[in-house]
Steps between C-alpha positions, in 0.01 A plus 500: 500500500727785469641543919706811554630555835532857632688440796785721615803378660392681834158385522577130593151263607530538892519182659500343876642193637458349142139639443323780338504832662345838464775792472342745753392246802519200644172304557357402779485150565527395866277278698446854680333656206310170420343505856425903488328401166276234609413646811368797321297306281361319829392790692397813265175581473429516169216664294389455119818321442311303193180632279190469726331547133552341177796701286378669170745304259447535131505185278766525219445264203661281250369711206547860664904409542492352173384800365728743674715739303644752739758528755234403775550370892265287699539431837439131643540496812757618769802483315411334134428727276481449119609743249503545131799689378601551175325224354608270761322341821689495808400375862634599867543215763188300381321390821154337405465258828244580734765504779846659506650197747682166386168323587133576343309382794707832785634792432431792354162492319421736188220783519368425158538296241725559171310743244669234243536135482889373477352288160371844387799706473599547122866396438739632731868647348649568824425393916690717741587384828619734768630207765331205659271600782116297427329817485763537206548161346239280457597151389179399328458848341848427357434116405187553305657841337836272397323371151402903437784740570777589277781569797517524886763782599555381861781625776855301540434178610119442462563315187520154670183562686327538135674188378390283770158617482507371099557831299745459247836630558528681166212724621665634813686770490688615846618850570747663734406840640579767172487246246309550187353333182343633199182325391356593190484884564490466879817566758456275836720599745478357859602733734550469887286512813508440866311208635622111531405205353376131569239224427572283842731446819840490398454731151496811617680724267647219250332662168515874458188765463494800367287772234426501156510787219343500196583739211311491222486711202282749624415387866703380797348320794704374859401265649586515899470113597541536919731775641558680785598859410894594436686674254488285205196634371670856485767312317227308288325790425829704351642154301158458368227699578268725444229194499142601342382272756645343810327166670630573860457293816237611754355277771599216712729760688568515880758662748575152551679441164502850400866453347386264192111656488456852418218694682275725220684830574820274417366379196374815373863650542626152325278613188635890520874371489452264213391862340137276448213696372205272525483236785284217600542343820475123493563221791173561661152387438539135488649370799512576854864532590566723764333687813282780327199508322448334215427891270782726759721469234314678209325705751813644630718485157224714391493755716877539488453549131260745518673716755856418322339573105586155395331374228333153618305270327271233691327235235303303662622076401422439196475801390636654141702802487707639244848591561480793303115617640560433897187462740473788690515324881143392612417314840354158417580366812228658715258307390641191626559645886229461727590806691519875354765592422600894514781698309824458668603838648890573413587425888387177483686412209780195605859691540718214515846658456 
């Protein structure tokens, strides 16, 4: 593998007290914020934060990827989503666990099962892995997927994770924020975002996270991993946009830990500065990670979209789309909420700046 680095002597990889650090702000990690979290999580009343009715989720098959011949995208689950470019299959932070947590029998518990079976994805050329979080890293996904990937591109430092979990070390391929590789006909480039990272106690922050673009001959795709929102994806979008599709971050946000989660109006403005013309919001649907409902997200990403004339596309899992023939957006979700829900007027649309 061909690694070419694009750095410039004045953008140096920030670092605090030894660790990894965003270049915009400094996370919050005191036993202050801890408390504020948990206590929030104790006493909100919350409503419809899960399905109260089965998902619609359609089944993807052995034979129908085997088949494939376009550039295609289908979306997994929160933020694993496969993709077919130029002749090549490429997954996002493959989660396939039914919880997001260190443990299977707490934490975070999926909404629906995976429209494919990990044994039933066709060869895979290339994993991408934003940073560690277990909504983002799943270490069974990656153990059974070991034997049928070509290359994990990973951020500094995550390597060693990989290693210990039995991947072969000629398959791992870490990345510093702006450095690229050619594949085939493909440019990776990881590129920089603002969150944190860490598996346990005493990690926090010891592997880097970040972005991914992908340039192929005719289509490029970024992927957003976690971010909160900040001027890098202005940058992004001038270095390498414009993107024919953009897989942006929304859900699992708060005012609580609104620096390294972007609220939907953020993450619509995220996809305008990477100069994006076709975006799909992803981390939502599968896991229950935050204090609103389970659909706010798509509710409210589509109603900025609509009032903004952003073009938004809103598969349902499982679901085939062509890069080059994108779904117009269609509200799947409602069938799954017990309540009504109505259009969101533009006042009550989340302004988080």
């Amino acid at each position: 593998m061909n690694i070419e680095s694009t750095y410039e002597t004045s953008q140096e990889l920030p670092m605090r007290n030894g660790k990894f650090a965003n270049s915009e702000v400094v996370n919050k990690n005191t036993l202050r914020d801890f408390l504020s979290i948990s206590w929030a999580y104790l006493t909100s009343e919350r409503e419809e934060n899960t399905p109260k009715k089965p998902m619609p989720v359609q089944e993807i098959t052995a034979e129908q990827l085997n088949e494939e011949s376009q550039d295609v995208v289908y979306r997994l689950g929160h933020s694993t989503v496969l993709l077919r470019l130029d002749n090549q299959w490429i997954l996002t932070d493959p989660v396939f666990s039914d919880r997001a947590s260190p443990v299977q029998w707490m934490g975070p518990k999926r909404f629906h099962q995976p429209p494919i079976a990990l044994e039933n994805l066709p060869y895979i050329d290339v994993v991408l892995i934003s940073h560690d979080h277990y909504d983002h890293l799943d270490k069974a996904a990656v153990k059974v997927l070991a034997d049928k990937v070509g290359c994990f591109l990973v951020p500094l430092e995550l390597g060693k994770l990989l290693i210990k979990w039995g991947l072969p070390a000629d398959k791992i391929h870490e990345f510093s924020w702006w450095q690229s590789a050619q594949l085939g006909s493909i440019e990776f480039a990881f590129t920089p975002t603002q969150h944190f990272s860490g598996r346990g106690i005493n990690d926090r922050n010891n592997t880097l996270w970040g972005s991914w673009v992908m340039k192929g001959t005719q289509k490029s795709v970024f992927f957003s991993g976690d971010s909160g929102y900040f001027s890098g994806f202005k940058q992004i979008g001038e270095r390498f946009g414009p993107f024919d599709l953009t897989l942006v971050e929304t859900g699992a946000y708060s005012s609580l830990w609104s620096e390294v989660h972007m609220f939907p109006n953020q993450s619509l403005q995220a996809h305008i500065d990477l100069r994006g013309k076709v975006m799909l919001p992803i981390h939502n649907s599968t896991f229950d990670l935050s204090l609103h409902r389970w659909y706010e997200p798509l509710e409210q990403v589509a109603a900025l979209a609509h009032n903004l004339n952003v073009q938004v596309t809103t598969p349902m899992i499982g679901e085939r789309m062509v890069l080059s023939q994108p779904k117009p957006l269609e509200k799947w979700w409602r069938s799954s909420v017990t309540t009504p829900v109505a259009d969101v007027a533009p006042q009550q649309v989340y302004d988080a700046t």
